[in-house]
Structures are given as C-alpha cells and as structure tokens.
N, C-alpha and C positions, 0 to 999 in steps of 0.2 A: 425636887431631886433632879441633877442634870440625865437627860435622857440616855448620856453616854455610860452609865451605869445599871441598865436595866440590862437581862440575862441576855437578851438578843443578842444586843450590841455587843457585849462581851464575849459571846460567841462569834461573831463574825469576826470581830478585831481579830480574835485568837485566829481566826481559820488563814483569814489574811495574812497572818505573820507569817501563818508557814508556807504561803504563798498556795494556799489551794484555791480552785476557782468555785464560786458560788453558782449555780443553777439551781433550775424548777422541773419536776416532770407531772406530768398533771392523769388523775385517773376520772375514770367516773361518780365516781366516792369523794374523792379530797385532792388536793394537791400535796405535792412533797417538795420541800427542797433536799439537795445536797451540796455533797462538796467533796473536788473531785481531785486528786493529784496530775502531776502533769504526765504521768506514765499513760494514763487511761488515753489519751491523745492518739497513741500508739500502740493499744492492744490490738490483735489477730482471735481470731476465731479458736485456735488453740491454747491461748492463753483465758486462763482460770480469776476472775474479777474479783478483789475480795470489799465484801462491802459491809462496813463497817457502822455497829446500833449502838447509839446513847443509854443510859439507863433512862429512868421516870422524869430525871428532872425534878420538878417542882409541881406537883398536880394540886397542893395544898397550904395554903401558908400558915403555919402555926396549927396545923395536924385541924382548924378548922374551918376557914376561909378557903375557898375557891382561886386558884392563883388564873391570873388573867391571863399571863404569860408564862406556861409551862417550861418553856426549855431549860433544858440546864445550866445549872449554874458552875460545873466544874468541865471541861471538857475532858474527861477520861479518854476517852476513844479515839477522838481527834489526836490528839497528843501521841498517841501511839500509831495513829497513822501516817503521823510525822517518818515512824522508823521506816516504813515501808514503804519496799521501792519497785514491787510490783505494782501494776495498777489499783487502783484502790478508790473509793469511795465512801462518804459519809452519811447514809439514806436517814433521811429527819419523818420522824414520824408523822402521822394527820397534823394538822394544826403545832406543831414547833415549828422553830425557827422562823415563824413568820407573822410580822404585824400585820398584814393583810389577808387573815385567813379567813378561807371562805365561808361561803353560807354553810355549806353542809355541816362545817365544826358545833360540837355542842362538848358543854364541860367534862359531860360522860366520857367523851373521847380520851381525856387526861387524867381521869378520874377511877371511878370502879369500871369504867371498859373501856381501858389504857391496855388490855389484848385482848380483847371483839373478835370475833367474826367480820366484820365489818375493817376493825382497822388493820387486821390480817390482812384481807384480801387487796386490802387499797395497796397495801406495802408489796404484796404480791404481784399485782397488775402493774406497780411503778419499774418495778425490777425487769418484769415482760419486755414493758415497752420501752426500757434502758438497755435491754438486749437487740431489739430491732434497733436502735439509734446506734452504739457502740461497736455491735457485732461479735460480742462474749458467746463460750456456748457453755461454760463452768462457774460456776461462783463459790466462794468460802465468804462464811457469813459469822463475824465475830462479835459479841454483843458482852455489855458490863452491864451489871443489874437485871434491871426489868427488860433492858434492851436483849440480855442472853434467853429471858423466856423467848418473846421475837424471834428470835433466829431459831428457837428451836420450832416454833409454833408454822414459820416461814416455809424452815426446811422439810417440816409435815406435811405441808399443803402442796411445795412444788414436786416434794419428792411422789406423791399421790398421783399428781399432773402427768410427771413424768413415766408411769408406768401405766396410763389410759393412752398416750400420743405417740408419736415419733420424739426420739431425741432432740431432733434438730429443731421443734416445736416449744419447747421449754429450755428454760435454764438448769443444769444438771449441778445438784450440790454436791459439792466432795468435800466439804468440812464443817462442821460446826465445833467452834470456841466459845465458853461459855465464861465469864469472870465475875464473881460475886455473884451470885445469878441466883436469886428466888424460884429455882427451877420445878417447886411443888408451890404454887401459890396459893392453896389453901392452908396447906402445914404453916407456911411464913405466915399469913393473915394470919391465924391464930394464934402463933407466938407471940406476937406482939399486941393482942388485944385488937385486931381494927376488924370492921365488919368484913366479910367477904368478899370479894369484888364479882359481884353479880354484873353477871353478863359478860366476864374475860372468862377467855379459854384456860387450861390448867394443863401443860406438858404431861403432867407424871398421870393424866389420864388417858393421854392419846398412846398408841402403838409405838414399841419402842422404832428409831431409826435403821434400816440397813448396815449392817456392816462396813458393809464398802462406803458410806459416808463416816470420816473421819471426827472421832464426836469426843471435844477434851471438855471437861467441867474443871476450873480451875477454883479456887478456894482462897482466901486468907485466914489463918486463924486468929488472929486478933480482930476480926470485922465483928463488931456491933451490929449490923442491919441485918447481915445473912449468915445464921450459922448455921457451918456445914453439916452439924448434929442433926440437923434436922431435915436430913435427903438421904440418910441411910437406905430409907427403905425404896426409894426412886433411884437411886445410884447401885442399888446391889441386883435390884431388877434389869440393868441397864447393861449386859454383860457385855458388851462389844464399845461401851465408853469407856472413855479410862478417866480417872479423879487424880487433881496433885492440891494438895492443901499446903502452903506456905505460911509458916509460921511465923514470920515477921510483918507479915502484908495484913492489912485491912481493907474496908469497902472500898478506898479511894486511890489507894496508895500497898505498893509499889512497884503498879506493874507492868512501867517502862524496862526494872532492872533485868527481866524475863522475857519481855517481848521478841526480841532478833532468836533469841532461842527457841521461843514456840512457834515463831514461824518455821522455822527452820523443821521444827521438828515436826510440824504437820504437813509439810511440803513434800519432803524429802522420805520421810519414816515409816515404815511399817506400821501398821495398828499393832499395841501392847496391853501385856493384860493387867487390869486395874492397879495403881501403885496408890501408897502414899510419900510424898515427900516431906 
C-alpha cells in the first residue's frame, strides 16, 4: 500500500490544505505535535488561545489488533478550525501524529490509558510551555470524542494549578466545548461491551468545573458511538454546564453547520441554564 494513504499522511495533507503550519513541542513525558493557524502568529497576552483535541482516532484495528499508527483517520476538529479565525491550534496527543514517536510511547498510551495520568500531564506541560513560547494567558479547549474527555480532564488539572499559583503562572481556562464526547467513560465502556479502560481517568468522577469556565457538552442524536442517554446522570450533576443535543448530527457529522455559532456563543454569551435543542 502507497505510504501516501496511511492516516498520517492524510492528516497532514489535510492540515496543509488549509494552510496550517505543522510543529513539535516537547515535554518530559512525550512529545506532541500540532498545528497551528496563522492568527496564533499574532496573539497578545490578552487574547484567549483556543486549542483544539482529536477524538481516539484508531487505538485498535478490527476492535482487535493494536493499530501501529493511531491517529485519526477523519479530521473532525481540524476542519473546524478551518472556521476559526481567532488564534487556534490543533494539540496532537502522546504518540499521534507522528512516525518518529519516541521512546517513552507504549501502546497503552492509545489504548485503555488513551487519558492517564501520565498523558494528562504531558498535554498539560505542552500547553505550559506553548504559553511561555506564544505568550497566551487564556485558552478555550474544544475536543470531539475522546478528545472532549481531554479537555475536560486538562481543564481539571489546570484549573487546580490555577488556584495553588498566581494567574500569570498558568494558563487560565475559560471554556470548555465538548462534541460527541464519552464524558462518563465507564457508563460508555459498558454500553458497548469493551473492558474498562484501566488506568484512564473518568470526568464524571472528578469535581465538577467552576462556573466561571464556560462548559457546553454538545450531542448528536443519531450518533452510534456516544449516546447522550447515557450521561444523564453526569449532565444533571453538572449544573453550571449547559447540553444541546442535535438531532440530525451524528459522531462525525455535522458539526461544521453549528460551529461560527458556538463560537460565537461561547465567546460573546452569558453562561445559560441547561437546554435541549
């Protein structure tokens, strides 16, 4: 099979059409790539970073083989950070996006602790020390899938940070967007029959978010992977989030037609209290 068909490469092609630039930030843990728009060229210290998580990808090929190369094979996120024209970035988790991943990668990383402790902290430190490089002092943190646990799991840890330090020490969250988002990942495991994922963290066990962080869980109702039925009980605990479930959208698709609106709306708007659409 020509090499130009392997998930990479088709990610990068894609990144490159939309004219993003590819780089690397490196932690003590792992390396990360991303990929960056050209706004980010030009943020201030008062402008608000928003950076943008893939789901799972491919951790498995045929629900039993180990995938060699995880990254995704649809670019959700990317695609949507096409629409955005604030600064933005695309943070690639441990070992994505990359044929030269390092030593420290082990399949567990992609696998059942695809959100560790470990690959917390490494996406954590990346962000750090993308704030010393950039000069951001806010970030909104958007994630599809597994990527929306992340951002939740992110916004835990910095938000934590942030209230041991000085502000100007850490990056201060003021959003989290979540889309299709497995945001109870034991309730998901069990629905669909797969073992546990021992050793990843689980949102709907950690403390709920601050108010004052901007916190949307969005929904498809025709999604197959993530259904919404099954985050009642994390969503009604969560009283300062608000939930929109869209009933023509699925896990993949379509949530370009929405996107200039939910930014807008998380930008601009008052926090409201829980709807359904």
């Amino acid at each position: 099979m020509c090499s130009c068909t392997t998930p990479l490469n088709q990610y990068n092609k894609a990144a490159s059409d939309f004219a993003f630039v590819q780089s690397k930030v490196k932690t003590e843990l792992f390396n990360h790539v991303y990929y960056s728009n050209d706004a980010v060229n030009h943020i201030d210290s008062d402008q608000t970073l928003h950076i943008y998580l893939e789901g799972d990808g491919t951790p498995w090929i045929n629900g039993k083989w180990i995938a060699s190369d995880p990254t995704p094979r649809k670019a959700v996120m990317l695609e949507l950070m096409r629409l955005d024209h604030s600064p933005a970035i695309l943070l690639g988790r441990p070992c994505y996006h990359d044929k030269t991943q390092n030593s420290n990668c082990h399949a567990n990383d992609w696998t059942m602790g695809r959100y560790s402790p470990k690959v917390v902290a490494s996406m954590v430190l990346a962000i750090k020390a993308l704030q010393q490089q950039l000069g951001f002092s806010k970030i909104a943190l958007f994630g599809h899938s597994g990527g929306g646990v992340l951002s939740l799991l992110i916004a835990n840890s910095l938000n934590q940070a942030t209230s041991k330090t000085t502000p100007k020490s850490t990056s201060k969250v003021t959003t989290v967007v979540t889309l299709a988002s497995n945001i109870d990942t034991d309730a998901w495991a069990a629905s669909h029959g797969y073992l546990p994922l021992q050793g990843s963290l689980n949102p709907a066990l950690l403390p709920e978010l601050p108010s004052s962080i901007v916190t949307l869980h969005l929904f498809g109702k025709s999604d197959k992977v993530v259904n919404v039925n099954l985050f009642e009980a994390y969503l009604s605990s969560r009283q300062s989030a608000e939930t929109i479930v869209y009933d023509e959208f699925d896990h993949n698709c379509c949530w370009g037609k929405v996107w200039l609106e939910i930014l807008q709306r998380v930008q601009n708007s008052p926090l409201r209290p829980p709807v359904n659409e």
